[in-house]
C-alpha positions as CSV (number, residue, x, y, z in Angstrom):
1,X,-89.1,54.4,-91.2
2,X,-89.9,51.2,-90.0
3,X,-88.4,48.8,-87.8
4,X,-90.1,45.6,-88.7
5,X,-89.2,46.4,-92.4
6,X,-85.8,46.3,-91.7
7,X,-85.8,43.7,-89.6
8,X,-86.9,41.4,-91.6
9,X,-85.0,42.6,-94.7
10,X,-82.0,42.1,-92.6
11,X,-82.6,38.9,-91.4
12,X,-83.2,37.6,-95.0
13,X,-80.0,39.2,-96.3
14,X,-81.6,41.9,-98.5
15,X,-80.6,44.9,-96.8
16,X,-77.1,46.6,-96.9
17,X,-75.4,49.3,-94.9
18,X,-72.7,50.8,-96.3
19,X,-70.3,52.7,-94.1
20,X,-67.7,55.3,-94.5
21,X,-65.5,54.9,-91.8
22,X,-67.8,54.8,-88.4
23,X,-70.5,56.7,-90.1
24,X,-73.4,54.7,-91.5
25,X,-73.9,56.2,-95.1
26,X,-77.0,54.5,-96.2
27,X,-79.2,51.6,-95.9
28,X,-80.2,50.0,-99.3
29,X,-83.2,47.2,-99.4
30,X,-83.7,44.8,-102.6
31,X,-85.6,41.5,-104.0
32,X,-84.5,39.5,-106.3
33,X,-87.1,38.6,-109.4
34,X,-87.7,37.3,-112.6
35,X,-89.2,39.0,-115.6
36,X,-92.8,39.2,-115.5
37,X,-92.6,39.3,-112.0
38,X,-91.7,42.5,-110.7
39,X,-95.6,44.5,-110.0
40,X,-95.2,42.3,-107.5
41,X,-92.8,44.8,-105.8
42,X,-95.1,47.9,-107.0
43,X,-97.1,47.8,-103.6
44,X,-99.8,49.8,-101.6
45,X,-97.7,49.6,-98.3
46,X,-94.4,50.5,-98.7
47,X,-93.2,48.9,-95.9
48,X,-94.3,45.7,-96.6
49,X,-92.2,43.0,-96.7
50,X,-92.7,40.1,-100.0
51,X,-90.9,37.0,-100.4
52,X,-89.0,36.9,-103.8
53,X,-86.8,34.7,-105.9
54,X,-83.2,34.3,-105.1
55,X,-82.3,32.4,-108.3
56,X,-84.0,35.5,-110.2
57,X,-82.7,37.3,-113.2
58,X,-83.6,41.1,-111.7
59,X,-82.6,43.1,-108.6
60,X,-85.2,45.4,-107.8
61,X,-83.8,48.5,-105.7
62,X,-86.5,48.8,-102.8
63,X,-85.2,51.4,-100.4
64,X,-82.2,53.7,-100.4
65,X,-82.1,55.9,-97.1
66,X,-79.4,58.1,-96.4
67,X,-78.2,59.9,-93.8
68,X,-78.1,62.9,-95.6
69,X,-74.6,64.0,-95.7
70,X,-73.3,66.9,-97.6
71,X,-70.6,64.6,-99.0
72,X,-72.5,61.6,-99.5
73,X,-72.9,62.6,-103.3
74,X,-68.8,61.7,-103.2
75,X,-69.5,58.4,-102.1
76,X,-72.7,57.5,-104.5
77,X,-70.3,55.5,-107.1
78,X,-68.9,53.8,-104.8
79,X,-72.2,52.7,-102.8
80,X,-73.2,51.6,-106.3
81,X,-69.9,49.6,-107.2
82,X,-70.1,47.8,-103.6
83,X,-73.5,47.0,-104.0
84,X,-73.2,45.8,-107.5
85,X,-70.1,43.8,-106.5
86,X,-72.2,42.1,-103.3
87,X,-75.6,41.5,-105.9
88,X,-72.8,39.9,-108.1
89,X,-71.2,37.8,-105.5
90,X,-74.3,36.6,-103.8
91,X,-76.9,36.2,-106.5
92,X,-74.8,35.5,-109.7
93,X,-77.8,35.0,-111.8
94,X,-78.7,38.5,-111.7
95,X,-78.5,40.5,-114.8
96,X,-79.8,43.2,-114.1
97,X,-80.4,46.0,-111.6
98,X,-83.5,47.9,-111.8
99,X,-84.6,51.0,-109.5
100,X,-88.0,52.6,-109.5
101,X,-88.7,56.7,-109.0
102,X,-91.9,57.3,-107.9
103,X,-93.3,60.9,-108.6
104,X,-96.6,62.6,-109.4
105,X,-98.2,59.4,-109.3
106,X,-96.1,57.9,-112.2
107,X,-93.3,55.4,-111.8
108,X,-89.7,56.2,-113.6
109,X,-87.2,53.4,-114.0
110,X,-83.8,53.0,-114.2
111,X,-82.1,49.9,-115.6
112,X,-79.0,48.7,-116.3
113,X,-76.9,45.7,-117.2
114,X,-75.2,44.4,-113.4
């Protein structure tokens, strides 16, 4: 992990902990893009931190860390419904969410309508 990442994530309101009760749950980083824009986000050093679009149509998932809970998989649709619900209240001209796997060296996404 790194703290600078964070940091600055935090400080430019695109990073969300989500709590269940006292215990921090998971940490969930994000830009906000348009089409055509989003290798942008497909970078060598994962820790680096890009400038990206507010008014943007996308909502690129950057980082999900968990604290790896045995019942966290209880709480994973309602992590998603908050954080849809905060994407939808703060950048209303997102339309869609989009979240990037990265395994063997190939990139799997998920996409869905916000």
């Amino acid at each position: 992990m790194n703290k600078l990442y964070y940091e600055k994530m935090l400080d430019r309101n695109r990073l969300i902990p989500f709590f269940k009760g006292k215990r921090l749950v998971c940490t969930l980083s994000f830009y906000i893009c348009n089409k055509g824009e989003e290798d942008k986000y497909f970078r060598q050093d994962m820790w680096s931190v890009e400038d990206d679009n507010e008014n943007g149509t996308i909502c690129i998932v950057d980082h999900l860390i968990t604290d790896k809970h045995p019942d966290n998989p209880k709480l994973s649709y309602e992590i998603w419904h908050r954080f849809k619900s905060y994407i939808k209240s703060n950048f209303p001209s997102v339309e869609r969410i989009r979240w990037n796997r990265f395994k063997n060296n190939k990139t799997y996404t998920k996409r869905g309508k916000i």
